[in-house]
C-alpha positions in Angstrom: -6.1 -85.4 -69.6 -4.1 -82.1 -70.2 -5.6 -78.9 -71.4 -7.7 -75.8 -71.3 -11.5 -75.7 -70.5 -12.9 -72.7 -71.6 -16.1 -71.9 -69.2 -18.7 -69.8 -69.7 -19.5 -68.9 -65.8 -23.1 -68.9 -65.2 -24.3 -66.4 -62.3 -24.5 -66.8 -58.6 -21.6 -69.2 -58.2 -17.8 -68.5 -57.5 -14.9 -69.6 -59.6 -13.8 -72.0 -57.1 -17.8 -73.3 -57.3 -17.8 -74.1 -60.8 -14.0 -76.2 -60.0 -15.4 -78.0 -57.2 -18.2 -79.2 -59.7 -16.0 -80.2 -62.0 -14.0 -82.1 -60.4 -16.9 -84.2 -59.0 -18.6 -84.4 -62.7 -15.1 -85.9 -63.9 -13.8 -87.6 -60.9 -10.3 -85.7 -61.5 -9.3 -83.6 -59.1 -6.0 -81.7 -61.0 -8.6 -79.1 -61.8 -7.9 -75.1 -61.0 -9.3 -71.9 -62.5 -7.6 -69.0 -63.5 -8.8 -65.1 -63.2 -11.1 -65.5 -60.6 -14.9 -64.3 -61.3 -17.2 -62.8 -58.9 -20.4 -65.0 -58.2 -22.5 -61.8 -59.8 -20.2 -61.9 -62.8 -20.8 -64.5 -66.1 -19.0 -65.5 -69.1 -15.0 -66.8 -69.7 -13.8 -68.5 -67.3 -10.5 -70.6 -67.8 -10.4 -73.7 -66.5 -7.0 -75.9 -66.3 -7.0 -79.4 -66.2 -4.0 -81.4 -65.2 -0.4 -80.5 -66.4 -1.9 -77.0 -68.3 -2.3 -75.9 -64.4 1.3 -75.3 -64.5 0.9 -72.0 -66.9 -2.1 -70.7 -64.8 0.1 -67.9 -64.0 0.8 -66.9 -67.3 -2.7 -66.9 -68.8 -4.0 -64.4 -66.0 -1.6 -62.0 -66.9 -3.5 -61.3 -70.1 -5.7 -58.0 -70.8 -9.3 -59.0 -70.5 -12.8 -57.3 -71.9 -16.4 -57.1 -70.2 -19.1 -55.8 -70.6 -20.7 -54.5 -67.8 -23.9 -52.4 -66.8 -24.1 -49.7 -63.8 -26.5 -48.0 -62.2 -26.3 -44.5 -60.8 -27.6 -42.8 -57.3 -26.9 -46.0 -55.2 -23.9 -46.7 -53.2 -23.1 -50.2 -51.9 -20.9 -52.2 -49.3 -19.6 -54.4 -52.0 -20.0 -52.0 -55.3 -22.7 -53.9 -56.3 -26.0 -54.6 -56.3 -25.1 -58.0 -54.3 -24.5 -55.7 -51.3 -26.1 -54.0 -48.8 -27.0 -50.3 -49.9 -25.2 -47.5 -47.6 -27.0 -44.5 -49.5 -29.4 -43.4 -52.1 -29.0 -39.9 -54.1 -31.7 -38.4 -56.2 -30.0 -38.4 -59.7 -30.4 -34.8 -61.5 -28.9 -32.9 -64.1 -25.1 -32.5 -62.3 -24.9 -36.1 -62.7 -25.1 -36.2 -66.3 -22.7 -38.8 -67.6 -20.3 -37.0 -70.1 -17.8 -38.6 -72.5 -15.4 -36.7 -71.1 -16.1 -38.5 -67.6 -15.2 -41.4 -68.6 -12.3 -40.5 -70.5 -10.5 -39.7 -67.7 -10.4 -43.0 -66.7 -8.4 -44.3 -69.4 -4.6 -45.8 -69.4 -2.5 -46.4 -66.5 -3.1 -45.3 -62.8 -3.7 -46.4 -59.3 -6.9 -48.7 -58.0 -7.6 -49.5 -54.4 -8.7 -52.9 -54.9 -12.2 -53.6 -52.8 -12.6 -55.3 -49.5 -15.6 -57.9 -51.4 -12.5 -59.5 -53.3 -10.5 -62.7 -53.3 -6.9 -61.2 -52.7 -5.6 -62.8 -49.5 -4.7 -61.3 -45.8 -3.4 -63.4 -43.2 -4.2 -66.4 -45.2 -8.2 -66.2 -45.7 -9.9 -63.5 -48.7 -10.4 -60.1 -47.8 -14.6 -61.1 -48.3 -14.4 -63.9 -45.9 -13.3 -61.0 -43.4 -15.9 -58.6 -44.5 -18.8 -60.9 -42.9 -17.0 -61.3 -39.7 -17.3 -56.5 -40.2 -13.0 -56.7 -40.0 -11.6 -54.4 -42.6 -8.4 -53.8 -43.4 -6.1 -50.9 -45.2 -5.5 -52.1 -49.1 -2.4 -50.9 -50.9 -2.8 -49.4 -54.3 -2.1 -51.3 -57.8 -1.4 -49.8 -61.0 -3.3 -50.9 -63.0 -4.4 -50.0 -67.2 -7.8 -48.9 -68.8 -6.6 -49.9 -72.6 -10.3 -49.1 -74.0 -14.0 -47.9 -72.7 -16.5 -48.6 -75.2 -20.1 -46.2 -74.2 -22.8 -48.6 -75.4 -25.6 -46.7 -73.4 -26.0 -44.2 -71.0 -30.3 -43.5 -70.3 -31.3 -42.2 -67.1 -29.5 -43.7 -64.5 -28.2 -46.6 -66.2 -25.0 -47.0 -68.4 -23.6 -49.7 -70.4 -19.9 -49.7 -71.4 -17.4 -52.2 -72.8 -14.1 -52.2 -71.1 -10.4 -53.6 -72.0 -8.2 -54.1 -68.9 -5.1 -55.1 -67.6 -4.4 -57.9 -65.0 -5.7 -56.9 -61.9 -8.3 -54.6 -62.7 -11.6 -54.5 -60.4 -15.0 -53.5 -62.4 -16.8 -52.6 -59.7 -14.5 -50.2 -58.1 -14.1 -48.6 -62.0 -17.8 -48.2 -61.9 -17.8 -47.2 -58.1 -15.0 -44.0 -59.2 -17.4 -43.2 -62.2 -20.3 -42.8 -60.1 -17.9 -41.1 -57.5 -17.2 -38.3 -60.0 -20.6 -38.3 -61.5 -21.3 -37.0 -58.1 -23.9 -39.2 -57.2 -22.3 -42.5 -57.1 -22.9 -46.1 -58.7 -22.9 -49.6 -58.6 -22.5 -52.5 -60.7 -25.6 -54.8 -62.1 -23.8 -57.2 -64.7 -20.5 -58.2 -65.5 -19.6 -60.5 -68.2 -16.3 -61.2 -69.3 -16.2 -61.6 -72.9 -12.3 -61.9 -73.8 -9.1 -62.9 -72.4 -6.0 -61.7 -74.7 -7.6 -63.0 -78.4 -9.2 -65.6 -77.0 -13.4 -65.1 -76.9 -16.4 -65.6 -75.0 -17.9 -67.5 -78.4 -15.6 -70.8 -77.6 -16.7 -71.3 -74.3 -18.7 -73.7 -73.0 -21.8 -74.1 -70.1 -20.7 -76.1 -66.8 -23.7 -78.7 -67.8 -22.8 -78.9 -71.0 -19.5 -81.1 -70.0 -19.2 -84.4 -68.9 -16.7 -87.5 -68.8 -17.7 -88.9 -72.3 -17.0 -85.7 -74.2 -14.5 -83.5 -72.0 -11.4 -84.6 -74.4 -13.7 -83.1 -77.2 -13.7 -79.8 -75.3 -10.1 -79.5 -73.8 -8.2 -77.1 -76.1 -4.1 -76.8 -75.9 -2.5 -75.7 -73.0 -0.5 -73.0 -74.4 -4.3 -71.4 -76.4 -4.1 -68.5 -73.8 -0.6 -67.3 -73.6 -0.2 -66.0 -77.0 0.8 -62.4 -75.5 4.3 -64.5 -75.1 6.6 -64.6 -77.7 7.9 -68.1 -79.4 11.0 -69.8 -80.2 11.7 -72.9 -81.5 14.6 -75.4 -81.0 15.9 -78.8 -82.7 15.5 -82.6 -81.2 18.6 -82.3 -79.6 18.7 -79.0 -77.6 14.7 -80.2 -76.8 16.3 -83.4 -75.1 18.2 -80.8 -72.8 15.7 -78.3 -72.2 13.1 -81.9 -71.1 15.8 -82.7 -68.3 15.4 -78.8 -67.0 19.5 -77.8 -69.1 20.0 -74.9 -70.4 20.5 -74.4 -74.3 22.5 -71.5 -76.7 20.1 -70.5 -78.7 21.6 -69.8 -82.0 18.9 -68.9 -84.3 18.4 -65.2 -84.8 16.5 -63.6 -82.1 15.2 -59.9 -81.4 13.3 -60.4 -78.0 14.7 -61.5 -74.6 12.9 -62.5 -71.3 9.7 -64.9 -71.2 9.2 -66.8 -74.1 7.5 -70.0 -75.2 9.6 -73.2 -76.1 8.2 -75.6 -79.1 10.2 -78.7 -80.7 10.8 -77.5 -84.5 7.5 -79.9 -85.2 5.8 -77.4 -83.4 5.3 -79.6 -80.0 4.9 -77.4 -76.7 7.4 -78.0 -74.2 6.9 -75.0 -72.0 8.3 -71.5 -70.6 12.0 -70.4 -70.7 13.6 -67.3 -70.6 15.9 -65.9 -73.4 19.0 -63.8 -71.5 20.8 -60.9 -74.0 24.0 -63.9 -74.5 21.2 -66.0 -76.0 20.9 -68.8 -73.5 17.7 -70.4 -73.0 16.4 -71.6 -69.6 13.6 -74.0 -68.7 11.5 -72.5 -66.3 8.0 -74.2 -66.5 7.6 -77.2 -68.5 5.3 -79.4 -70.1 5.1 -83.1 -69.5 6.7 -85.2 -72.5 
């Protein structure tokens, strides 16, 4: 049982939630997730089941859209409505939410990521810390706004779609809108509706799986790496590259670094790099 479950993350549970039910529903236990989601956020949630948990790297790496909805003149612990509210502010005119605003917030730049997330220090998630009241200093990531979408802005509530790159943290995008709005924000929803081309629409809910008809879900492990380019190689140099050799790759080729490996009958064998002399190397394979 190989593959990719495409989840559609209900609200109030974590990522590692919906694995840990999985696992029991299935009675596998080669089950992992990949792009964490926040219990207050919903919708695609990768799930990789057996060998495809080799690639989970890979797949976060992709941009991803949400849609999300904020509200202005509150100011949270966690940048959400989840948290426990540190001030109020009177919203007024000097608050108005201009296109221009969030404009600025477009391409590449530097995010503080936010205490309430799941990047590890000293071996536990900065949240588990939070609700023992230890903080610690966060380093700066660069990271990319690629799109913002304004679907509503009406009194203190706005609406916006939003294409990302890896690493990106609504909540502190929404808490630096509010921040130059002048009165602050936080999040109410988040739902992640795309990762690279792959869609909210092919997802599945958590009850909706089962052991009878999971093989009738699991979609191909290489579905949500498409961002990578492909090459392909005959039987023979796909005997070497199955026992981890190395291979000249002799077919005309304009791209170097990362790329996907399939036999020429389209079977996918894994992730290789391509150097400038044209010499593939295995790096992550797929069982044969």
């Amino acid at each position: 049982m190989n593959g990719i479950l495409l989840l559609d993350k209900p609200k109030g549970l974590t990522s590692a939630n919906c694995v840990y039910r999985l696992r029991k529903t299935l009675g596998y236990t080669k089950i992992g997730h990949c792009g964490t989601l926040d219990p207050l956020a919903t919708g695609l949630l990768p799930i990789c089941i057996g060998e495809a948990t080799r690639f989970s790297s890979y797949i976060t790496s992709q941009h991803k859209k949400y849609r999300l909805s904020a509200v202005l003149g509150i100011i949270t612990d966690s940048g959400d409505l989840d948290g426990n509210v540190i001030k109020k502010t009177v919203v007024g005119q000097d608050s108005f939410l201009s296109e221009s605003i969030f404009r600025q917030f477009l391409g590449k730049q530097q995010q503080c990521p936010p205490m309430y997330s799941a990047i590890k220090k000293k071996g536990r998630p900065l949240y588990s810390w939070v609700r023992k009241g230890i903080y610690f200093k966060r380093d700066f990531r660069e990271i990319e706004i690629i799109s913002i979408e304004i679907l509503k802005v009406e009194n203190t509530n706005f609406e916006l779609e939003v294409v990302c790159s890896k690493g990106t943290y609504i909540r502190s995008l929404v808490e630096s809108i509010g921040k130059e709005a002048k009165v602050g924000s936080a999040l109410v929803n988040l739902k992640r509706l795309a990762i690279g081309d792959v869609t909210l629409d092919r997802a599945v809910t958590l009850n909706s799986v089962n052991k009878n008809n999971i093989l009738d879900h699991l979609l191909p492990a290489d579905l949500l790496i498409s961002d990578i380019p492909s090459l392909f190689i005959c039987k023979e140099d796909a005997k070497k590259v199955r026992k981890g050799q190395s291979v000249d790759y002799n077919a005309h080729q304009e791209i170097t670094g990362t790329v996907k490996i399939y036999e020429e009958n389209k079977v996918f064998l894994g992730i290789g790099s391509l150097d400038k002399n044209m010499i593939l190397q295995p790096k992550r394979l797929f069982p044969s």
